[in-house]
N, C-alpha and C positions, 0 to 999 in steps of 0.2 A: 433509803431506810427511814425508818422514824423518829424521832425526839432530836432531829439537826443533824445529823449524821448521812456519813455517804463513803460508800466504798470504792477506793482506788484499783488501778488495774491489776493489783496483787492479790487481792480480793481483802485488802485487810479499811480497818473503820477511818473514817476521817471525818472530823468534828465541824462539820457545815452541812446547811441547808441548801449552797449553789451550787449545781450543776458544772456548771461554768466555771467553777472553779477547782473543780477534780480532773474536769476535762484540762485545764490547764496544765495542771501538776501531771496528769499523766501524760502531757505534751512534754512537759520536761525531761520528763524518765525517760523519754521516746531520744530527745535530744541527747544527752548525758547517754546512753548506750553506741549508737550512730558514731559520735563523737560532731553533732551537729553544729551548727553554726548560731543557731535560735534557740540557746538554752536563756535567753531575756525571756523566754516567753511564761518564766515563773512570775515573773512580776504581774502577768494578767491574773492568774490566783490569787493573788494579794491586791488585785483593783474587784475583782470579785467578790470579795471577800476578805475587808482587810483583820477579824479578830480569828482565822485560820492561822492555826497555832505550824501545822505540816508547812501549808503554805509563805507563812514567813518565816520558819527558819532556813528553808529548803532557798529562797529568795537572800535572807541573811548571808550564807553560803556564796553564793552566786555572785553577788555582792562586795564580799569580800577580797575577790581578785580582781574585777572587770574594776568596783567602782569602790575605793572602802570608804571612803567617806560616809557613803549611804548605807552599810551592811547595822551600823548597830540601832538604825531606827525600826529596822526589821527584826534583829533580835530582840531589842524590848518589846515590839508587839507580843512576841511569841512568848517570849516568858510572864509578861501580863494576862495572859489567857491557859497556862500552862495547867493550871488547877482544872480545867474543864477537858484537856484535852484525852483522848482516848490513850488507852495502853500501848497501842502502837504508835501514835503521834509522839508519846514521851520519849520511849525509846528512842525515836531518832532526833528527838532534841537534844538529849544526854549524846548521842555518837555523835552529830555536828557539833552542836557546842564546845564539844571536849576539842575536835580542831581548830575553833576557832578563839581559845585562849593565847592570852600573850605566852610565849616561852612554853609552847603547850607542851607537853609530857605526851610523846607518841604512842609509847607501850601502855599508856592510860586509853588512850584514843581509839587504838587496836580493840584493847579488851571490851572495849564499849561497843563498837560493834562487828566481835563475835559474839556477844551478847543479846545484842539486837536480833543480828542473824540466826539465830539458834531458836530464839521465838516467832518472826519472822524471818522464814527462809527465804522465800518468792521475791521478795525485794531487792529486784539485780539492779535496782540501782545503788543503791548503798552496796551491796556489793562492789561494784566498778568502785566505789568512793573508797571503799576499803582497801581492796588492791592498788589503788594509786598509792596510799600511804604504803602500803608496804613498799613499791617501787622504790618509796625518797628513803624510804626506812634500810633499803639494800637485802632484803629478805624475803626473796621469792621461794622461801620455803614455807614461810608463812602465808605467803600468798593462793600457795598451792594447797596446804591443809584449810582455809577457810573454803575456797573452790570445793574440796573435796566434801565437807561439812552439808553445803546447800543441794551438793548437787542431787540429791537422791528424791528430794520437791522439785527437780527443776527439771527431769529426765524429756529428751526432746525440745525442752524451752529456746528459743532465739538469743544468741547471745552470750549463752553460758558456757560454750565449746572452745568457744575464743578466746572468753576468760581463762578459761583450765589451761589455750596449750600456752600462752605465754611464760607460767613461772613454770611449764614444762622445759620449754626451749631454753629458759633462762638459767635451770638449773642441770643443762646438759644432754634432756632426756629427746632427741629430737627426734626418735624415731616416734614416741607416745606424742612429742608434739603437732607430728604430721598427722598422726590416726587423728587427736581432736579439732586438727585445720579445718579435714576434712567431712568430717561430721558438721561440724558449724557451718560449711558452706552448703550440706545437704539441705540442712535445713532454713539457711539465707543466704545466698550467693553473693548477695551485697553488704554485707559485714565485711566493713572497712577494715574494721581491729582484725580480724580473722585473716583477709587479704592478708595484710601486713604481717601477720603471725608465720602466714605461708611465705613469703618472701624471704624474713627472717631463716626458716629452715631451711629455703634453698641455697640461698647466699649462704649460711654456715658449710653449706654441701657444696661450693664451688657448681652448683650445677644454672650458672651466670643465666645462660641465656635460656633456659627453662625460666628465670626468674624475671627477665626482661618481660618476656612475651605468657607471662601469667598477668604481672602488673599493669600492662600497657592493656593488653585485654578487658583488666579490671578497672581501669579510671576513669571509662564514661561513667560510672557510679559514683565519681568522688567530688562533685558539683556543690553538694551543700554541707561537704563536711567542714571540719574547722580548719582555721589556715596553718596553725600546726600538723592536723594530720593530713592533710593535704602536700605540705610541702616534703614533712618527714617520708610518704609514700614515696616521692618523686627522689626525694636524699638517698631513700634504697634503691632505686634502678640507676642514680648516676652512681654509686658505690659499686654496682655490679658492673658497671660500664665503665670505673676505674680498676677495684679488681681485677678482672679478666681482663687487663690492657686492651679494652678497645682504644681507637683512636680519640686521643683528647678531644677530640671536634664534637662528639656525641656529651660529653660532661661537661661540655657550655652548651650545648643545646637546652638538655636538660635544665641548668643555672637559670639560663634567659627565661625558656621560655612556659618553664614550669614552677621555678620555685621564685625565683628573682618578682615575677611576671602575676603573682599572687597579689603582693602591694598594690596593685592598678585596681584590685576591688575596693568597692567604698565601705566595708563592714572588716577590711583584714588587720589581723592582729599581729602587726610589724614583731616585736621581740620574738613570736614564735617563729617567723618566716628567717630573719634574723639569726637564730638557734638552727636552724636548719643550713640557713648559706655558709654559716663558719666552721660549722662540725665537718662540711666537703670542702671548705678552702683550704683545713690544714692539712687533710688526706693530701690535694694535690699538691702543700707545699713539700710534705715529707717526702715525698716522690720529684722534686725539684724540678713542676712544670709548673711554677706559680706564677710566671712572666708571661703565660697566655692569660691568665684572670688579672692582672696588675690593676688594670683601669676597673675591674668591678669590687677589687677587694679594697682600692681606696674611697668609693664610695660608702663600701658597706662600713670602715670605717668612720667615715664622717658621720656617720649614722649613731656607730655603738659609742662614741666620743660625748655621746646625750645620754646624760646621769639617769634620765628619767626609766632608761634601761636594766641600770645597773640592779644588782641583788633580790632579783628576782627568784632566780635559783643557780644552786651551784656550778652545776655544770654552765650553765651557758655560760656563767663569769670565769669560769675558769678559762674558756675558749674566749672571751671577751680579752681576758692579762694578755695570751698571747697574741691576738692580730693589735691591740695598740703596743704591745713591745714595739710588734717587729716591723709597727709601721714608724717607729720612733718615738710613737707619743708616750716617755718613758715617765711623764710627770702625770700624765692621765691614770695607768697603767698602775704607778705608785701609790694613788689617791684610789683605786679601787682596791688593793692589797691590804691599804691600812683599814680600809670599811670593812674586810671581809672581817680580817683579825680583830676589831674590834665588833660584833658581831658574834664571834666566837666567844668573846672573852664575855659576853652578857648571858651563853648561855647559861644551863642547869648543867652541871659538873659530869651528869652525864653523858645529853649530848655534846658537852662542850670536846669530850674525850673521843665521842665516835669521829666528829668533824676534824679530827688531826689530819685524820689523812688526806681529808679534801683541802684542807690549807696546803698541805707540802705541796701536794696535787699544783696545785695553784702558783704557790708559789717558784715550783721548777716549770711551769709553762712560761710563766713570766720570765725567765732566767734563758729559757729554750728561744724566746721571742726577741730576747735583747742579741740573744746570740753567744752566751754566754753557757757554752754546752759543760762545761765542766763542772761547773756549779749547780746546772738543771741534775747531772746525774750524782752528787751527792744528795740531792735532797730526793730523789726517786730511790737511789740505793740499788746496790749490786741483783739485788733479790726482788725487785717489781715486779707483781701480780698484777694487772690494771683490776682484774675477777675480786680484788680486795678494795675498790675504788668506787663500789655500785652506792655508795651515801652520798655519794653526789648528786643522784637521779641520773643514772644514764645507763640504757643495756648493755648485755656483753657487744654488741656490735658499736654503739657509740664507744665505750671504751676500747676497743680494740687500736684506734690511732691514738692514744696515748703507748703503748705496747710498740708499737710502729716507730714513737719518737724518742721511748727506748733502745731501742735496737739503733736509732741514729746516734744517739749521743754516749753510747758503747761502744761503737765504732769509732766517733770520731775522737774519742779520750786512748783509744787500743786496745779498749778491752773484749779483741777479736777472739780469745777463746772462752770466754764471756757467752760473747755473745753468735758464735756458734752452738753452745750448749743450749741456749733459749729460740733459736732461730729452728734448729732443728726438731725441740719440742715442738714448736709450733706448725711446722712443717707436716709433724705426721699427724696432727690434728687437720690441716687445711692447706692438703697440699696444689691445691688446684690455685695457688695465688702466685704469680710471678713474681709478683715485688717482695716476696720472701724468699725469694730462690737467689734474686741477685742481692740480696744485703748478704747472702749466706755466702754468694761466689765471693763481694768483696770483703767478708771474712776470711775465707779460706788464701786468699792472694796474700793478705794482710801476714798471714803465716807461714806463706810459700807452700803450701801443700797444692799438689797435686788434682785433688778435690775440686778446684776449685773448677777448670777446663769440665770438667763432667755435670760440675754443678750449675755452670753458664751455659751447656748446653741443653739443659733439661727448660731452664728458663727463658731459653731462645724458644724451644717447642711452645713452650704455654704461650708465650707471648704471639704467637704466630696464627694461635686459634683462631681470631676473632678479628684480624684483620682481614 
């Protein structure tokens, strides 16, 4: 275009005269959908072009998590050129900026960009940017009305299908999540998010080895994504391969040689691989086969023992309290508790009040880890939803082994007609899982019923599938 100007792949204006520099930015968008591994490659926009206002906040951003040191030499460039830049370069100043204040104000950050979005709909990457907040936000209902909003500019677009079915799946609806799995994969078979979205509905569906041999199918494709969604992919097929009682031997295959086995790249991003191996070590401890991974979970502990880890995000520290409980390191363990709560106590009164529940969260995992079950189930409470736990960042499926170590520490306090009343809910939502069949048999023993011989035998059937 003319007078310095040049239009990005959304066909909207951006305030330079390099080439080179748009190409960059729309390498980014490219990375940032993907869930690529070369989202640095913003930073070539801003060696291209360092008074690109798009270019260095989008780089600011970026910046902010990998390196923060470096993020606010990037936002002053951006806001020193801000008067020049285009209507749409603003707007996506105003929606990044808005995340990247101190104590930011989420619901301010949302409204910025459905704002953005509304004027620019075509820009799925701020899209995806958006959605993730909702993720930490716990409101995939809101995630689903902004999807809903773009999608009528985006009809057939790459990308968009997969966004839609997640706060589909996440709010229940799995059979509209399959129709938009399946749409998204029509029109890119390599859509990681997509892959995973359909995993997600299978695994809610008990239909395990449909879900094995989707994903395993689908990982010659997963080479250049990020070592989070790299590892999380591999975390859903040992989950089905726990699930469905295959033989433990397949859920250290998977540990070693897919998620553990990540780290040995020279570009991976340890805390996510990390967040991946500990969310499957406490599945297998609540199922008390922890003594086949011993020697990899005291590693992985030496690991998360390095503060450089710590308060990243919730969920991972909350799984962080319990493997140093219940490796002993009760004073490491303590020194992350007191971080969180203080943390909390700095927030804005409002989020300071949503994060309640991720501290109890937190702090009955720590409680669960020391081993101290009676104390983990006062502070969960007779009445624990994990579905009320998503401010932590974590989907119904990462939440669901909290739920799991529910039902353990209800049983081991008595409270078996408890926890028959929840076991059975959960039952007829998913009842293809074995390991809920027999917390339910040693409920019903727990009260001498009868039930219980019918109910061990239903979970000797499932258990027999798959061997």
């Amino acid at each position: 275009m003319e007078g310095g100007a040049r239009r990005d792949q959304w066909g909207y204006e951006v305030r330079t005269s390099s080439d080179a520099c748009v190409s960059a930015i729309n390498a980014y968008y490219h990375q940032v959908l993907i869930y690529g591994r070369e989202r640095s490659v913003i930073l070539k926009a801003t060696e291209s072009d360092k008074d690109c206002v798009l270019a260095n906040i989008l780089a600011a951003h970026f910046l902010a998590s990998s390196d923060p040191s470096r993020a606010p030499s990037y936002l002053h460039a951006a806001i020193s050129r801000l008067e020049q830049a285009t209507s749409y370069e603003k707007a996506v100043f105003d929606a990044v900026n808005s995340l990247m204040c101190e104590n930011r104000d989420d619901d301010v950050a949302l409204e910025l960009h459905f704002k953005l979005l509304k004027d620019f709909p075509r820009d799925l990457a701020s899209v995806k940017r958006a959605q993730v907040l909702c993720f930490y936000m716990g409101r995939p209902d809101l995630s689903l009305a902004l999807i809903q909003e773009v999608l009528p500019q985006n009809q057939e677009k790459s990308y968009i299908y997969g966004m839609l079915a997640f706060p589909l799946l996440e709010l229940g609806r799995m059979g509209d999540a399959e129709k938009a799995v399946k749409k998204a994969l029509e029109i890119n078979k390599h859509d990681c998010w997509a892959q995973h979205n359909m995993c997600h509905v299978l695994q809610n569906e008990c239909r395990f080895k449909e879900a094995v041999d989707f994903m395993e199918g689908c990982s010659p494709s997963w080479d250049r994504i990020s070592s989070f969604m790299i590892t999380h992919n591999w975390w859903h097929v040992a989950l089905c391969f726990l699930e469905g009682h295959w033989p433990i031997q397949r859920i250290l295959e998977v540990y070693d040689q897919h998620i553990w086995k990540e780290l040995e790249k020279p570009n991976a991003a340890h805390p996510e691989v990390y967040l991946n191996c500990l969310g499957l070590l406490l599945r297998v401890h609540v199922r008390g086969e922890i003594e086949v991974f011993k020697d990899r979970l005291k590693i992985l502990i030496s690991c998360i023992t390095d503060q450089r880890n710590w308060f990243m995000e919730w969920h991972f520290d909350v799984l962080i309290l319990w493997a140093l409980a219940n490796a002993g390191e009760v004073s490491k363990a303590e020194d992350l508790l007191k971080g969180l709560k203080s943390r909390a106590a700095k927030m804005n009164n409002k989020k300071r009040e949503l994060i309640q529940k991720g501290l109890s969260l937190a702090e009955a995992m720590y409680e669960y880890g020391r081993g101290n079950n009676k104390r983990a189930l006062e502070l969960l409470g007779l009445d624990f939803d994990a579905v009320n736990y998503k401010i932590i960042g974590a989907s119904d499926e990462q939440l669901d082994v909290f739920s799991e170590v529910w039902y353990s520490v209800l049983l081991s306090a008595g409270q078996a007609t408890k926890a028959i009343e929840a076991l059975e809910k959960s039952i007829k939502k998913r009842g293809g899982v074995p390991f809920l069949w027999r917390l339910l048999e040693r409920a019903y023993n727990m009260i001498g019923s009868k039930e219980a011989t019918i109910v061990g035998e239903k979970a000797k059937e499932l258990e027999s599938k798959y061997l």
